[in-house]
C-alpha positions as CSV (number, residue, x, y, z in Angstrom):
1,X,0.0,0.0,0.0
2,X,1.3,3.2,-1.0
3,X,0.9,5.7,1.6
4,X,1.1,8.8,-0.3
5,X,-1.7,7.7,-2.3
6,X,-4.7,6.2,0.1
7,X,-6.8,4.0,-1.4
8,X,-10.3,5.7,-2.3
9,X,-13.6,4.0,-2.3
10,X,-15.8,4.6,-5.2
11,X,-18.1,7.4,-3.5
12,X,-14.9,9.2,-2.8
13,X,-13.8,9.4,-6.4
14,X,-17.3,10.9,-7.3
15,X,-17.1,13.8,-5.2
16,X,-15.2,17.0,-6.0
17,X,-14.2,19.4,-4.0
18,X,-15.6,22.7,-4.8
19,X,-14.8,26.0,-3.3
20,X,-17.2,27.4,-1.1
21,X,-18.0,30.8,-2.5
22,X,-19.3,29.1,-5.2
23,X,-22.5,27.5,-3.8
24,X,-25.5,30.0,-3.7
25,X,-27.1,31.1,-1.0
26,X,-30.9,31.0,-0.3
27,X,-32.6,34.4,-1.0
28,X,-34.6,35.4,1.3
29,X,-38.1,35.8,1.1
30,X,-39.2,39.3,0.2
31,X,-42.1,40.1,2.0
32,X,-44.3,42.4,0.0
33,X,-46.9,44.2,2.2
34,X,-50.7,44.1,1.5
35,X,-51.3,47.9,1.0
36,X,-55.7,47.9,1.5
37,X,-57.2,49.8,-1.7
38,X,-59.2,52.7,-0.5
39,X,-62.4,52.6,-2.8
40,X,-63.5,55.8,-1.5
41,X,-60.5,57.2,-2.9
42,X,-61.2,55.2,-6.6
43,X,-64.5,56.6,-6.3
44,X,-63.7,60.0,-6.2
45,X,-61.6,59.7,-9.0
46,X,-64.2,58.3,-11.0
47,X,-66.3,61.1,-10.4
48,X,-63.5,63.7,-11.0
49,X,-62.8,61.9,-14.5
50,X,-66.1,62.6,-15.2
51,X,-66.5,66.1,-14.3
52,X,-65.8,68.5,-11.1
53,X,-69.4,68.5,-10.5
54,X,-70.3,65.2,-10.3
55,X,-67.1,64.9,-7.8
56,X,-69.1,67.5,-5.8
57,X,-72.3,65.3,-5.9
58,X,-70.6,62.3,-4.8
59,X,-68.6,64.7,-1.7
60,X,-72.1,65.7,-1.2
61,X,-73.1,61.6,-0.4
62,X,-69.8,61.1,1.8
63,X,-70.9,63.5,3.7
64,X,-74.6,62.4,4.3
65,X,-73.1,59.1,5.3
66,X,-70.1,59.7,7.6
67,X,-72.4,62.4,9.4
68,X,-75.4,60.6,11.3
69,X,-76.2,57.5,13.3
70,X,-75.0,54.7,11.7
71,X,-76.3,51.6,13.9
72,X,-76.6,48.7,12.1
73,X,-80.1,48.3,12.7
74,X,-82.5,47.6,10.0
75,X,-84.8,50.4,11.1
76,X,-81.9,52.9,11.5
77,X,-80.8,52.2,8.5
78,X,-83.5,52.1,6.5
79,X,-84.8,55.7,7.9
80,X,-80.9,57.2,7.0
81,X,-81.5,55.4,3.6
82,X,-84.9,57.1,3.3
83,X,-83.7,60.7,4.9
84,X,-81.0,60.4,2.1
85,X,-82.7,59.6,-0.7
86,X,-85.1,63.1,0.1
87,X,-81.6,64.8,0.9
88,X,-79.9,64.2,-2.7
89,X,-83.2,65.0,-4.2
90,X,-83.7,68.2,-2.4
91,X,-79.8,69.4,-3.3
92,X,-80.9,68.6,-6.7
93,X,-83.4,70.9,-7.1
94,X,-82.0,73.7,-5.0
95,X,-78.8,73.6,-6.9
96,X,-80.8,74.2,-10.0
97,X,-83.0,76.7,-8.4
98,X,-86.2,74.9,-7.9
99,X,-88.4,74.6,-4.6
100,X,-88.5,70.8,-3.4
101,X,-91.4,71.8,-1.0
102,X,-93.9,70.3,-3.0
103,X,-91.8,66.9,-2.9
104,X,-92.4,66.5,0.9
105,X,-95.9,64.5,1.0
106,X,-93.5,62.6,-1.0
107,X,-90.5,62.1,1.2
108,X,-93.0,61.8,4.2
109,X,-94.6,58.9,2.3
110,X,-91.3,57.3,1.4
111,X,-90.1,57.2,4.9
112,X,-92.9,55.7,6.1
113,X,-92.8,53.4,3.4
114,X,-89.0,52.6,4.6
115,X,-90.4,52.4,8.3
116,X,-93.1,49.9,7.8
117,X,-90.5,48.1,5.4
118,X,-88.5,47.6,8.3
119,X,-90.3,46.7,10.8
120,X,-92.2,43.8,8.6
121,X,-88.3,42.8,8.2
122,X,-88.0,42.4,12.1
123,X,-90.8,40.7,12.5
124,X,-90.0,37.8,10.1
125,X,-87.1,37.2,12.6
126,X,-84.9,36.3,9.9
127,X,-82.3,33.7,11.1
128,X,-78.8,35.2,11.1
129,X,-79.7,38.7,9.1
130,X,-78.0,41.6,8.9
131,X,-78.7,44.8,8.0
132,X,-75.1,44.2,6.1
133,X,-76.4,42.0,3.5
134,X,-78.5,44.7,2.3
135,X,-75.6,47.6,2.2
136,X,-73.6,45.1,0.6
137,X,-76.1,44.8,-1.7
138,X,-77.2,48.3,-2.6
139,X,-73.4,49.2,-2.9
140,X,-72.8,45.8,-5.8
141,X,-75.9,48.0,-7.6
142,X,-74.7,51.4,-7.0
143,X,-71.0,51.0,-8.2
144,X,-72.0,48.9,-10.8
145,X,-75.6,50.5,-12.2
146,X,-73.5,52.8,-14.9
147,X,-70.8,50.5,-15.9
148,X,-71.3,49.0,-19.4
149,X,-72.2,45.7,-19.4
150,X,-69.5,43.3,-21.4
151,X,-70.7,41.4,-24.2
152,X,-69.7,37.8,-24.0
């Protein structure tokens, strides 16, 4: 046996040695943070795109909902909803100069409408309802009511 040259077993002869610099490291993981869309702010540029005015109108409608009660009670609601509605109608006409006053049998018959509406929706006792479901709803109408619909 020749003891400058040991005797190598097969696995040995298979493996090379190979410098260390040249194995690559793991990158690590970037971590890309979930930034939340604010659809209020998509909204309003919507609007803007469209004209200064209808921005206005749509200002107008923030601010009728972030001022108020907002419980999330089907009565509550459905009053704001109601008292809303008669709002955006009324700034309608007084931006164009016209009296709304002979719109309020009207608006006192819609909120009643909206009242009795909600109370027959209480009574039913509807298992696991909320008043939720119906926002959700009106808002999928509301954004969606002037988009074009795609042809398939």
């Amino acid at each position: 046996m020749n003891i400058d040259k040991p005797n190598k077993s097969a696995l040995e002869e298979l493996m090379k040695e190979v410098p260390a610099s040249s194995i690559p490291l793991p990158k690590p993981m970037e971590v890309i943070a979930h930034t939340p869309v604010d659809v209020n702010d998509i909204h309003r540029e919507t609007w803007a795109n469209k004209s200064n005015r209808l921005l206005n109108d749509y200002k107008y409608g923030e601010g009728l909902a972030l001022y108020g009660e907002n419980d999330l009670t089907t009565r509550t609601f459905f009053k704001r909803f109601a008292n809303i509605i008669c709002s955006i109608i009324t700034n309608e006409c007084q931006k164009r100069g016209t009296s709304s006053e002979d719109l309020k049998p009207y608006y006192n018959i819609l909120d009643a409408y909206f009242l009795l509406l909600s109370k027959e929706i209480d009574k039913k006792d509807l298992k696991d309802f909320d008043i939720l479901a119906i926002i959700a709803s009106l808002q999928g109408f509301i954004t969606n009511y002037n988009r074009k619909k795609e042809i398939k």
